[in-house]
mmCIF file of the N, C-alpha and C atoms, coordinates in Angstrom:
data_MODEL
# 
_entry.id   MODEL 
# 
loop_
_atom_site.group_PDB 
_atom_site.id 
_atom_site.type_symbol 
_atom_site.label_atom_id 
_atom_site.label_alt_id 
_atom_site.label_comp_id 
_atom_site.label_asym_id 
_atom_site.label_entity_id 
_atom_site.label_seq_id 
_atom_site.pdbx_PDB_ins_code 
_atom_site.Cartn_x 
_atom_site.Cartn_y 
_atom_site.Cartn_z 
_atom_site.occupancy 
_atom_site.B_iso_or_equiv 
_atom_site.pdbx_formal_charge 
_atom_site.auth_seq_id 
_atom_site.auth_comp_id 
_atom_site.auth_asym_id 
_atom_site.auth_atom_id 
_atom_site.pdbx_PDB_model_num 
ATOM 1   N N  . UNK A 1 1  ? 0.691   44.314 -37.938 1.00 0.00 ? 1  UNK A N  1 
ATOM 2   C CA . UNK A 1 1  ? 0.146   43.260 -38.767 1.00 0.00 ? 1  UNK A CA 1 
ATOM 3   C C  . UNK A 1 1  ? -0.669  43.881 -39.898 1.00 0.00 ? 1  UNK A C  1 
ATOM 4   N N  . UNK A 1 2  ? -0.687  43.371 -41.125 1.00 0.00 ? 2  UNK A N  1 
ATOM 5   C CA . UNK A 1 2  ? -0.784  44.103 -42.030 1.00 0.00 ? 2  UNK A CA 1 
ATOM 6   C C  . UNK A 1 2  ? -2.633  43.112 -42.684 1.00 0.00 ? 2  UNK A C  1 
ATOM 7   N N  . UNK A 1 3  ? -3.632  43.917 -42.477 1.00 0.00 ? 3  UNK A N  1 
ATOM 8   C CA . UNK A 1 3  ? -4.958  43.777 -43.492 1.00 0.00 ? 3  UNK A CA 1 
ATOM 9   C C  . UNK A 1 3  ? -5.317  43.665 -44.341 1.00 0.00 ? 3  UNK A C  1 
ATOM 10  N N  . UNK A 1 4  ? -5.524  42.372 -44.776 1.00 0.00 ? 4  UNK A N  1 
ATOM 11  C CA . UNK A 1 4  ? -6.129  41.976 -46.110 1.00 0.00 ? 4  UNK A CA 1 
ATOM 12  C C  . UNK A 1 4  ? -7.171  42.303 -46.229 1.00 0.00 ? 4  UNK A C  1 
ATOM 13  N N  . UNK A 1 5  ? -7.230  43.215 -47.605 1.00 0.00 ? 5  UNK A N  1 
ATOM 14  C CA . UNK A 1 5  ? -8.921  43.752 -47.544 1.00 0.00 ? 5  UNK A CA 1 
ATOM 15  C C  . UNK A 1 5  ? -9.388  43.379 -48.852 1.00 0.00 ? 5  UNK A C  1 
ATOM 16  N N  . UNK A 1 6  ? -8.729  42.824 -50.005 1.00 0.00 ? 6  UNK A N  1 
ATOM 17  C CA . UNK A 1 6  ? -9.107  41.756 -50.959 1.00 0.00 ? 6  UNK A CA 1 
ATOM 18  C C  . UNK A 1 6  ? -9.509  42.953 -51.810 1.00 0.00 ? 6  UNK A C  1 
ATOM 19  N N  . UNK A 1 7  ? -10.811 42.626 -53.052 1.00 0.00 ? 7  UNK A N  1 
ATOM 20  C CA . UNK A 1 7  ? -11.349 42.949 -53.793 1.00 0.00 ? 7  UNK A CA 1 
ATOM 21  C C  . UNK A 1 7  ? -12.909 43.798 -53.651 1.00 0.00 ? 7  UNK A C  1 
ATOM 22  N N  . UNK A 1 8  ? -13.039 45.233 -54.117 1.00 0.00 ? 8  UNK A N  1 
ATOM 23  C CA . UNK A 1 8  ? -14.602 45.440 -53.464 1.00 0.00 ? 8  UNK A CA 1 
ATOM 24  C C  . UNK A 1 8  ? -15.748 44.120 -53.850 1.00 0.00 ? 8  UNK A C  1 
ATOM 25  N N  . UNK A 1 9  ? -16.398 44.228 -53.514 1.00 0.00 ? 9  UNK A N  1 
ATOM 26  C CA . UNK A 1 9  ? -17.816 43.367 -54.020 1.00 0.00 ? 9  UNK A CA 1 
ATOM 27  C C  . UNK A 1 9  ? -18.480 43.917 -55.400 1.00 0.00 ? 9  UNK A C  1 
ATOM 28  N N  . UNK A 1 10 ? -18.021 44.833 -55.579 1.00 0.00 ? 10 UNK A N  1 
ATOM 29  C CA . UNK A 1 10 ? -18.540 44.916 -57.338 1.00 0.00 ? 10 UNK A CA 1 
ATOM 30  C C  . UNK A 1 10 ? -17.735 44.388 -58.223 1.00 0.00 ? 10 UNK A C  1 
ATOM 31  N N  . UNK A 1 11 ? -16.345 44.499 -57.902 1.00 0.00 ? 11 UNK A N  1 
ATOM 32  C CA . UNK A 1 11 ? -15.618 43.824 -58.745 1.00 0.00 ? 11 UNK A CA 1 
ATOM 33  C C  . UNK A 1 11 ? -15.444 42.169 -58.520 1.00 0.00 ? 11 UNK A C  1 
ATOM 34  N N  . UNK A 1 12 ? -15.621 42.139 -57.381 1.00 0.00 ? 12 UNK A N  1 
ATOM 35  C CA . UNK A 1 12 ? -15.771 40.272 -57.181 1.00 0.00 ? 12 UNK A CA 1 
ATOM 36  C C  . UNK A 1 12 ? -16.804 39.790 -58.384 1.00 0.00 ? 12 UNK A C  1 
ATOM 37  N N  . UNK A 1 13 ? -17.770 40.236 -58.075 1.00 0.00 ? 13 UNK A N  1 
ATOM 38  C CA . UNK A 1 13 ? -19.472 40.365 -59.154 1.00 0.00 ? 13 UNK A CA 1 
ATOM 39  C C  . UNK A 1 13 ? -18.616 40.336 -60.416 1.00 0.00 ? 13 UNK A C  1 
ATOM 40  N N  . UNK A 1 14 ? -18.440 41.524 -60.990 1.00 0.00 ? 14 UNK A N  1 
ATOM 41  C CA . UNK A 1 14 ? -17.830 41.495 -62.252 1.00 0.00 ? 14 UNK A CA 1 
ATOM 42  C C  . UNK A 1 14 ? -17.021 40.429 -63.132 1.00 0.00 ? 14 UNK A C  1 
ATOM 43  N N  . UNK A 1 15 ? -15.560 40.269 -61.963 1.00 0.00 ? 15 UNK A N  1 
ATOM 44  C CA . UNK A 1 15 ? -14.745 39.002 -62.274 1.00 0.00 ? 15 UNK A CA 1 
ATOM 45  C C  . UNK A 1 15 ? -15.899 38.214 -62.366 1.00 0.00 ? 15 UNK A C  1 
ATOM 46  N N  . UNK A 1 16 ? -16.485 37.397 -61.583 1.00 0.00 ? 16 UNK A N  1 
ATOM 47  C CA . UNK A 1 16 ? -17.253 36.049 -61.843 1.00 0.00 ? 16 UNK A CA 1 
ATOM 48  C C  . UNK A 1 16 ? -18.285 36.215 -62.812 1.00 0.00 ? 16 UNK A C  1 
ATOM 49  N N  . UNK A 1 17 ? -19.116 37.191 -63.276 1.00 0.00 ? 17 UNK A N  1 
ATOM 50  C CA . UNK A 1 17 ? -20.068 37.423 -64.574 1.00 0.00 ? 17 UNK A CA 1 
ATOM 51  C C  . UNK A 1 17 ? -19.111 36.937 -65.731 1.00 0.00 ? 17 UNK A C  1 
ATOM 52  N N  . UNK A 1 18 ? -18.043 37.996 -65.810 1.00 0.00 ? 18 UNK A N  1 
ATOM 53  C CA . UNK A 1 18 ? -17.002 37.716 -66.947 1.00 0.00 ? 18 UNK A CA 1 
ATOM 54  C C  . UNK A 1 18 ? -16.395 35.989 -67.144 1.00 0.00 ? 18 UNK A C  1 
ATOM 55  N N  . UNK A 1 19 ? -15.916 35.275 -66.113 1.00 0.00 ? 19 UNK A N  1 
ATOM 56  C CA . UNK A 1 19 ? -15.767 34.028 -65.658 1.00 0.00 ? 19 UNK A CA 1 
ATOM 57  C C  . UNK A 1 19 ? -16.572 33.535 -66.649 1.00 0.00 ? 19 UNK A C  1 
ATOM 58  N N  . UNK A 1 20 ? -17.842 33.839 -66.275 1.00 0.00 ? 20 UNK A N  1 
ATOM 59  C CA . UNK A 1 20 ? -18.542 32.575 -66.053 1.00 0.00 ? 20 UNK A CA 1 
ATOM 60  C C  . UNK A 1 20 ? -19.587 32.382 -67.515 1.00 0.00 ? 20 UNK A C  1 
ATOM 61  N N  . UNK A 1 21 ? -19.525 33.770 -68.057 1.00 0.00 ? 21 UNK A N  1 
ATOM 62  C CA . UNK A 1 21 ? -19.899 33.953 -69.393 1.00 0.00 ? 21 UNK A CA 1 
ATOM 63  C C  . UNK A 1 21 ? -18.708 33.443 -70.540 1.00 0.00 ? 21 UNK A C  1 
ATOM 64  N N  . UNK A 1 22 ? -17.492 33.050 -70.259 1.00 0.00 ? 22 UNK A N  1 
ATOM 65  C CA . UNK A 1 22 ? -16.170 32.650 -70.911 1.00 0.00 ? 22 UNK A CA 1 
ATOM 66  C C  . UNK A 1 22 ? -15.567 33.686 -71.677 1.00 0.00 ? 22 UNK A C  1 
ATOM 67  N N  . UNK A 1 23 ? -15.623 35.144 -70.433 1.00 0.00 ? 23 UNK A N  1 
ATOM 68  C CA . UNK A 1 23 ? -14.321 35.942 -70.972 1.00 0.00 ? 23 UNK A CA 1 
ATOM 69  C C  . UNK A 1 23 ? -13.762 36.377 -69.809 1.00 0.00 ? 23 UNK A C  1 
ATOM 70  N N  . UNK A 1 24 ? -12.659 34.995 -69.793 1.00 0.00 ? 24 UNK A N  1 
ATOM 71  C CA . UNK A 1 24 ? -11.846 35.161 -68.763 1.00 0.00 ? 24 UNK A CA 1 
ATOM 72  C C  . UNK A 1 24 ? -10.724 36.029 -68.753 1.00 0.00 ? 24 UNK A C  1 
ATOM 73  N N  . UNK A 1 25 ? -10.299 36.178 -70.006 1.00 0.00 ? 25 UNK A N  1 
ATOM 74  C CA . UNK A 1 25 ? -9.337  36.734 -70.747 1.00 0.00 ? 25 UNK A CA 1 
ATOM 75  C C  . UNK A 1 25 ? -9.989  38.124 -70.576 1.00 0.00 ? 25 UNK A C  1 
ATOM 76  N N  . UNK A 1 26 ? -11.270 39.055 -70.843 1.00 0.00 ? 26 UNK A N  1 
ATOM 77  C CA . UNK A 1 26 ? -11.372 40.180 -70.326 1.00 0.00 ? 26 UNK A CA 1 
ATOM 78  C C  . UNK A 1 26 ? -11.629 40.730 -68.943 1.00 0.00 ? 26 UNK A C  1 
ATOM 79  N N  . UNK A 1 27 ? -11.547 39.531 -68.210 1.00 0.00 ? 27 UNK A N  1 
ATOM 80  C CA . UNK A 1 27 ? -11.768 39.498 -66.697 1.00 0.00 ? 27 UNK A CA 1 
ATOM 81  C C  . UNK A 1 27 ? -10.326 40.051 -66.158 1.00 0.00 ? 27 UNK A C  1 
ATOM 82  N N  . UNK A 1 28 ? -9.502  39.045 -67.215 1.00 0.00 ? 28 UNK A N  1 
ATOM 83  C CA . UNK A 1 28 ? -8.226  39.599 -66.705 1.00 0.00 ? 28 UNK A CA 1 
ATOM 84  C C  . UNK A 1 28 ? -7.572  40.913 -66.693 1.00 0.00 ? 28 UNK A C  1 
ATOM 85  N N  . UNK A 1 29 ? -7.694  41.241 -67.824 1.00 0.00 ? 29 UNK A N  1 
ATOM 86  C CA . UNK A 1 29 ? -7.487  42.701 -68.408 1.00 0.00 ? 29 UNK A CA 1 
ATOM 87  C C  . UNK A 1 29 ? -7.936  43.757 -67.685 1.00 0.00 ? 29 UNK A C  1 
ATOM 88  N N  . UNK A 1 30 ? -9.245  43.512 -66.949 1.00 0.00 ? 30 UNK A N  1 
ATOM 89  C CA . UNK A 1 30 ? -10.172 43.753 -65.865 1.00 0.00 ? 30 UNK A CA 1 
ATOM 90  C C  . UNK A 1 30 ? -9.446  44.228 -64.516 1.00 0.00 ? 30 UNK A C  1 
ATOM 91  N N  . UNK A 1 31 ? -8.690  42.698 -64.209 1.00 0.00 ? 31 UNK A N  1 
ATOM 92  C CA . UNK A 1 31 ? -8.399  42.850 -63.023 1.00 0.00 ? 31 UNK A CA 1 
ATOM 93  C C  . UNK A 1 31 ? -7.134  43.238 -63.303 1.00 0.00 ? 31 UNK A C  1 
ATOM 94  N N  . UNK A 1 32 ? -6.325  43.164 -64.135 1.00 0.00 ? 32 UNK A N  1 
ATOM 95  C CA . UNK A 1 32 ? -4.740  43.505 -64.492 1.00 0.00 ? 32 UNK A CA 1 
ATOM 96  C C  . UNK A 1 32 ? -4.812  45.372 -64.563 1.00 0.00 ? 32 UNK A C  1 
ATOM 97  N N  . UNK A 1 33 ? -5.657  45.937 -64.978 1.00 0.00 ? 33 UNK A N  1 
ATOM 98  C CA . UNK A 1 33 ? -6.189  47.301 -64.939 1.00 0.00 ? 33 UNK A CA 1 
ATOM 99  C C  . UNK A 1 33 ? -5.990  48.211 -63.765 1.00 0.00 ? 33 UNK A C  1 
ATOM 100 N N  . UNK A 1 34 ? -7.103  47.305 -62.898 1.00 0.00 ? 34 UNK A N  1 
ATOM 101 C CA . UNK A 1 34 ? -7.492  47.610 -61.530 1.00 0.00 ? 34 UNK A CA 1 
ATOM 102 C C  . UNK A 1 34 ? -5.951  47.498 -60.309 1.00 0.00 ? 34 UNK A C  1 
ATOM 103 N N  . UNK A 1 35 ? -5.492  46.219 -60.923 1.00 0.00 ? 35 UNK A N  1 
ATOM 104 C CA . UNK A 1 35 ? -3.674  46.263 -59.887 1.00 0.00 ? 35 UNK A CA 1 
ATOM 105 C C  . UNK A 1 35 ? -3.480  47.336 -60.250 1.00 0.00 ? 35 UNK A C  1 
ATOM 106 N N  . UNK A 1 36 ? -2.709  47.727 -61.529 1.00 0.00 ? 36 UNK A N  1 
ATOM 107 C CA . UNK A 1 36 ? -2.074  49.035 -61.860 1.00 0.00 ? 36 UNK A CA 1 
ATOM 108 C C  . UNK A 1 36 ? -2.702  50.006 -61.299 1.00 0.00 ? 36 UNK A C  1 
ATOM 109 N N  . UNK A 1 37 ? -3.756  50.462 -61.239 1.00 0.00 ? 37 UNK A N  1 
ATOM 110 C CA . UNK A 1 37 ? -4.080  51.545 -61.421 1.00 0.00 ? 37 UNK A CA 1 
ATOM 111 C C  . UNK A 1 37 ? -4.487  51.678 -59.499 1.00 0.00 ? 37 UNK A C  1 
ATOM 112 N N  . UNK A 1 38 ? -4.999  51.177 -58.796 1.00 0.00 ? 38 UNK A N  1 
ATOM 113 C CA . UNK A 1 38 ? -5.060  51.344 -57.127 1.00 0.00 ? 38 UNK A CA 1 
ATOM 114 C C  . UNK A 1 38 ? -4.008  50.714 -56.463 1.00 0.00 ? 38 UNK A C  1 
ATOM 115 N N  . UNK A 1 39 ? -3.081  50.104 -57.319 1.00 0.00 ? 39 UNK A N  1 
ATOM 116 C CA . UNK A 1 39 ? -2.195  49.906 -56.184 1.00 0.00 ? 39 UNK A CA 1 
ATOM 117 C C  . UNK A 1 39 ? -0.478  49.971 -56.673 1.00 0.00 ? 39 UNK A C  1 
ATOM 118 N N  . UNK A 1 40 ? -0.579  50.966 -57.676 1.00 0.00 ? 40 UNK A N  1 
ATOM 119 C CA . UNK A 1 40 ? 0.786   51.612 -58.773 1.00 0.00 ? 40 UNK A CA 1 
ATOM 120 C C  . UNK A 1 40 ? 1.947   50.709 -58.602 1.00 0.00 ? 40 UNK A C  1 
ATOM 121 N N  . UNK A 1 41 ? 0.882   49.480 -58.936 1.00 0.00 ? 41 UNK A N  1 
ATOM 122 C CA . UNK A 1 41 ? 2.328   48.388 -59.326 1.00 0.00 ? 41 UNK A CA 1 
ATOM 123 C C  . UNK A 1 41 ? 2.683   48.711 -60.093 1.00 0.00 ? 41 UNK A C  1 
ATOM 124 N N  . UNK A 1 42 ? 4.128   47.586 -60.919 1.00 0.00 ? 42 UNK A N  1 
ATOM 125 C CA . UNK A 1 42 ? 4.592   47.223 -61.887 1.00 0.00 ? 42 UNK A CA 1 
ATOM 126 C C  . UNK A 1 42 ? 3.767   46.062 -62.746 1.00 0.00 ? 42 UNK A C  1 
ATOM 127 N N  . UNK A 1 43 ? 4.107   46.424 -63.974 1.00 0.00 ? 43 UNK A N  1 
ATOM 128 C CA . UNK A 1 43 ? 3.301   45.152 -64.880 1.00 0.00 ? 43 UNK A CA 1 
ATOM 129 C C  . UNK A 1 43 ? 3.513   43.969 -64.396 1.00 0.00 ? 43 UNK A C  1 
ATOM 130 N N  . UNK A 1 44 ? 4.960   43.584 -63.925 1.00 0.00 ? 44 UNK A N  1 
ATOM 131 C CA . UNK A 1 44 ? 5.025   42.150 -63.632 1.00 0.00 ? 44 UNK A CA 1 
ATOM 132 C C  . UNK A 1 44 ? 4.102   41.712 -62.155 1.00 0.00 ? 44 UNK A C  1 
ATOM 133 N N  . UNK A 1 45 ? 4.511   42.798 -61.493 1.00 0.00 ? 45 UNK A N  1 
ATOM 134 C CA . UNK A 1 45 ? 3.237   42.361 -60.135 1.00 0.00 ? 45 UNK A CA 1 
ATOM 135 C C  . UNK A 1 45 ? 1.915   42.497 -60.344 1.00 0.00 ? 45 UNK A C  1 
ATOM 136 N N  . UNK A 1 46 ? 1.684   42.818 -61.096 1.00 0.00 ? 46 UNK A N  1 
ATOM 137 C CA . UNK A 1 46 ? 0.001   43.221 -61.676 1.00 0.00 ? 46 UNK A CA 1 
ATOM 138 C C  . UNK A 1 46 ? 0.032   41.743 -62.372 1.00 0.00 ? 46 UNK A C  1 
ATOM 139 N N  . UNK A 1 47 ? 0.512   41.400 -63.154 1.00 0.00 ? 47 UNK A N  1 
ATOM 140 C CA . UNK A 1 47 ? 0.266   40.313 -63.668 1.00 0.00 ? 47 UNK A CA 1 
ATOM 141 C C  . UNK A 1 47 ? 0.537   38.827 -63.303 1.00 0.00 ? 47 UNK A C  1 
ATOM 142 N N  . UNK A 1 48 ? 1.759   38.771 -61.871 1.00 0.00 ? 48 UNK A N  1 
ATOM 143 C CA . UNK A 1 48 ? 1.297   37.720 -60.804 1.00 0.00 ? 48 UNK A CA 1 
ATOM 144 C C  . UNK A 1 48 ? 0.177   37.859 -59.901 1.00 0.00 ? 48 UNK A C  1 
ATOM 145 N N  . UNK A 1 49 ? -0.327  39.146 -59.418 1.00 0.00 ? 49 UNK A N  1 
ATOM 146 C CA . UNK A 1 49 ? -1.851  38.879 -58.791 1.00 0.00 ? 49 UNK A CA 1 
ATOM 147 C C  . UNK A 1 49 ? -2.528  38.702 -59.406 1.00 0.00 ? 49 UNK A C  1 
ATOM 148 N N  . UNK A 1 50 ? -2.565  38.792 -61.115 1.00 0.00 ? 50 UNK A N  1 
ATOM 149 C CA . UNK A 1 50 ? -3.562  38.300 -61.973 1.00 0.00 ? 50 UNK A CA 1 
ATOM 150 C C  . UNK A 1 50 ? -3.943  36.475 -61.486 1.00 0.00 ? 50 UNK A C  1 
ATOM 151 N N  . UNK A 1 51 ? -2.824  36.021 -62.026 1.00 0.00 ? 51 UNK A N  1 
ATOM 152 C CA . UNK A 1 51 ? -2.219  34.517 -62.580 1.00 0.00 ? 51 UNK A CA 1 
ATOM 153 C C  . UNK A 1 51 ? -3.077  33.963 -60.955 1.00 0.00 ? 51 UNK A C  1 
ATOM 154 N N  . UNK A 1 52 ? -2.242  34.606 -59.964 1.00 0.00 ? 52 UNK A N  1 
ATOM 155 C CA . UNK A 1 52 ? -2.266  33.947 -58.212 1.00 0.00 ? 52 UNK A CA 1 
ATOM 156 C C  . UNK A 1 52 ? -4.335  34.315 -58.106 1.00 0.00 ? 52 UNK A C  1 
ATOM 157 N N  . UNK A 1 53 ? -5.175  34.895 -58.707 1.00 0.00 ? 53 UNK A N  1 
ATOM 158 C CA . UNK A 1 53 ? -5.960  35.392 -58.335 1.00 0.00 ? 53 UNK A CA 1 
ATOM 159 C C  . UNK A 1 53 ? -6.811  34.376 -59.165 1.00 0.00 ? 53 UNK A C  1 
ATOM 160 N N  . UNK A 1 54 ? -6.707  34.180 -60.068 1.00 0.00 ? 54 UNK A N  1 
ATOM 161 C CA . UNK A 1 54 ? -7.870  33.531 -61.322 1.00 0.00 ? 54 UNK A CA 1 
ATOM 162 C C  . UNK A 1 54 ? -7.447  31.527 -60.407 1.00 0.00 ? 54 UNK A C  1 
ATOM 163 N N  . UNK A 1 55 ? -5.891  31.320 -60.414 1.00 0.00 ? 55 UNK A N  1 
ATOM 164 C CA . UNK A 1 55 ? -5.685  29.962 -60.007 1.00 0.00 ? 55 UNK A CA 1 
ATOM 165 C C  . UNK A 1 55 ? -6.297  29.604 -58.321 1.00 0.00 ? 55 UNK A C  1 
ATOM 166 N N  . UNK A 1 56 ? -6.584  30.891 -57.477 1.00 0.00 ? 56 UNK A N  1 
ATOM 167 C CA . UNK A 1 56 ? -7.322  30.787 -56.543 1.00 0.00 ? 56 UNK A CA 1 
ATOM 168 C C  . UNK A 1 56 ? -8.788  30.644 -56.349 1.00 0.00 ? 56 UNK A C  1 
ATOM 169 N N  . UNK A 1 57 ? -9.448  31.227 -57.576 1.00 0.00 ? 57 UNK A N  1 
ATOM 170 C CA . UNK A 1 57 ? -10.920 31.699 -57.619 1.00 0.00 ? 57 UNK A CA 1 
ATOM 171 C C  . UNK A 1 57 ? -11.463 31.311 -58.560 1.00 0.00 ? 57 UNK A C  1 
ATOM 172 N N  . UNK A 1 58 ? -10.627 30.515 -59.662 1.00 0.00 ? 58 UNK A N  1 
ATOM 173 C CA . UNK A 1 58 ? -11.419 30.351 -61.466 1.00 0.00 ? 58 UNK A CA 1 
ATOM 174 C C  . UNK A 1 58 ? -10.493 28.917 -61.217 1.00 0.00 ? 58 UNK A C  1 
ATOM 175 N N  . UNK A 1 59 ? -10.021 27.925 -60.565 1.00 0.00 ? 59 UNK A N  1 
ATOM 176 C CA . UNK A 1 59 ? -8.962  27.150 -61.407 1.00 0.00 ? 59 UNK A CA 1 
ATOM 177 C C  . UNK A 1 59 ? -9.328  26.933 -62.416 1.00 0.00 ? 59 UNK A C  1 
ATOM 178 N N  . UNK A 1 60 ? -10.498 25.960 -62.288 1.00 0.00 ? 60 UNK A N  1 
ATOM 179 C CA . UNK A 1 60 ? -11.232 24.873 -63.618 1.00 0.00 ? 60 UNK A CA 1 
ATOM 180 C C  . UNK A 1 60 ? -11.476 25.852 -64.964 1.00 0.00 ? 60 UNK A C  1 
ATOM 181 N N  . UNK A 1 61 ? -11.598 27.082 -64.797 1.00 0.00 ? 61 UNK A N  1 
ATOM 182 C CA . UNK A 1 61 ? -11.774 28.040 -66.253 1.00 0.00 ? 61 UNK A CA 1 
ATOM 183 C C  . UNK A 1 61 ? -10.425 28.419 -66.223 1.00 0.00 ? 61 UNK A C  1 
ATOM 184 N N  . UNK A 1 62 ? -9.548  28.470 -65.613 1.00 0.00 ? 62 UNK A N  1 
ATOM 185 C CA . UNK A 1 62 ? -8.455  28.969 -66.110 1.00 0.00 ? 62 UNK A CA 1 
ATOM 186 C C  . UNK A 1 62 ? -7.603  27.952 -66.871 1.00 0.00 ? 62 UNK A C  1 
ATOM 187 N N  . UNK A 1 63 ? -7.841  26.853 -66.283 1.00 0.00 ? 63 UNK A N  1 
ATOM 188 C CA . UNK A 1 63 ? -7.183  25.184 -67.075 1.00 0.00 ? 63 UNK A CA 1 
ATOM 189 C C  . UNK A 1 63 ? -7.723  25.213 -68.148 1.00 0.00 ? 63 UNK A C  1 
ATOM 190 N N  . UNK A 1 64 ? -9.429  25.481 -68.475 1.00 0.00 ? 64 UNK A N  1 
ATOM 191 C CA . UNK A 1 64 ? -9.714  25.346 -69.851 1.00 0.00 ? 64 UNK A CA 1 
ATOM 192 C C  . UNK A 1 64 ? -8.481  26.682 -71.031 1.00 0.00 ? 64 UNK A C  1 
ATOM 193 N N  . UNK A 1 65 ? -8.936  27.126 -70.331 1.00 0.00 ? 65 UNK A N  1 
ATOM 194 C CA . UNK A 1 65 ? -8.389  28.619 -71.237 1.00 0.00 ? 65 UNK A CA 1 
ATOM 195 C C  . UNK A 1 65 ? -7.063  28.280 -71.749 1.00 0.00 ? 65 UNK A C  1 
ATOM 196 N N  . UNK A 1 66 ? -6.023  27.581 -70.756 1.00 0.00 ? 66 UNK A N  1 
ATOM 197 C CA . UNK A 1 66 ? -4.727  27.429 -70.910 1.00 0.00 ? 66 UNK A CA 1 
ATOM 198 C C  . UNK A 1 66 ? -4.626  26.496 -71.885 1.00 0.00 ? 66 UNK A C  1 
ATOM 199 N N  . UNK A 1 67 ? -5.469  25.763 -71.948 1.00 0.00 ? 67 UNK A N  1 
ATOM 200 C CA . UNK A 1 67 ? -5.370  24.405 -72.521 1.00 0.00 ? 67 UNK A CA 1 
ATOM 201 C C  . UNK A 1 67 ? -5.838  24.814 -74.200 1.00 0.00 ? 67 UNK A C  1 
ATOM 202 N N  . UNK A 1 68 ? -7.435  25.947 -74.369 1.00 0.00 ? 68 UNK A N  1 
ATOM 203 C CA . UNK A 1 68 ? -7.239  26.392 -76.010 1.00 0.00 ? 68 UNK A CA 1 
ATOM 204 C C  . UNK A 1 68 ? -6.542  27.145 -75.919 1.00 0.00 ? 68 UNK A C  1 
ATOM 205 N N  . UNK A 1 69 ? -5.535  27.906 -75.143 1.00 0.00 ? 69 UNK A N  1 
ATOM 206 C CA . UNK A 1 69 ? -4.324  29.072 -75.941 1.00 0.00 ? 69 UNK A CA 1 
ATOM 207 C C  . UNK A 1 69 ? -3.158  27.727 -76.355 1.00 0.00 ? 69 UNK A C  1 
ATOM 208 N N  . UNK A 1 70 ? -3.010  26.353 -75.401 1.00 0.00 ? 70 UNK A N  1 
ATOM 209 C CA . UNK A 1 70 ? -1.764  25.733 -76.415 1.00 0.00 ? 70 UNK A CA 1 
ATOM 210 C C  . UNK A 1 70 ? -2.479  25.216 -77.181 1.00 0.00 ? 70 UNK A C  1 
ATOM 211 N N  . UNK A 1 71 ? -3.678  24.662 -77.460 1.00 0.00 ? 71 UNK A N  1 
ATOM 212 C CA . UNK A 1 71 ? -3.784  24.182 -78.884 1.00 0.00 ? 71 UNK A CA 1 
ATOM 213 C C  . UNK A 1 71 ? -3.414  25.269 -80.063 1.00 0.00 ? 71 UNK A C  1 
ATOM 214 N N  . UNK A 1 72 ? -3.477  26.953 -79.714 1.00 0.00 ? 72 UNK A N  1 
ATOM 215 C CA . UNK A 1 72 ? -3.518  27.710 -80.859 1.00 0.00 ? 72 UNK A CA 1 
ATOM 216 C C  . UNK A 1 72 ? -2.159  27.275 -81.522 1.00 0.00 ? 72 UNK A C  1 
# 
C-alpha cells in the first residue's frame, strides 16, 4: 500500500501566503517547480497536480483567477 505524504509544511505555508496575498499564479509556478523537480515528472503531470491541487485547497481563488484570465 502505497503513502501519501503530501506537501512539507513550509511549502503548505508558502502556497497559502501566496494564495492569499492574490498570487496564485506564482503559487503555481511555485508548486509546478517543486513537481518537476522532486518528483521528475513530465510537464503535463506537473501541471495536473498543479490544477488537482489549487481545485482541492484554493477553489474559491482559483474560480476568481479563471474567471479574470477569460475576461482578458
Amino acid at each position: 500500500m502505497a503513502v501519501k505524504k503530501g506537501l512539507p509544511v513550509e511549502m503548505e505555508e508558502l502556497l497559502k501566503q501566496l494564495v492569499m496575498n492574490g498570487g496564485i499564479r506564482m503559487a503555481g509556478i511555485v508548486l509546478f517547480a517543486y513537481c518537476r523537480r522532486m518528483y521528475q515528472v513530465d510537464e503535463g503531470t506537473a501541471a495536473r497536480w498543479m490544477v488537482a491541487y489549487f481545485e482541492r485547497e484554493f477553489p474559491r481563488q482559483l474560480q476568481r483567477y479563471r474567471n479574470r484570465i477569460a475576461k482578458s
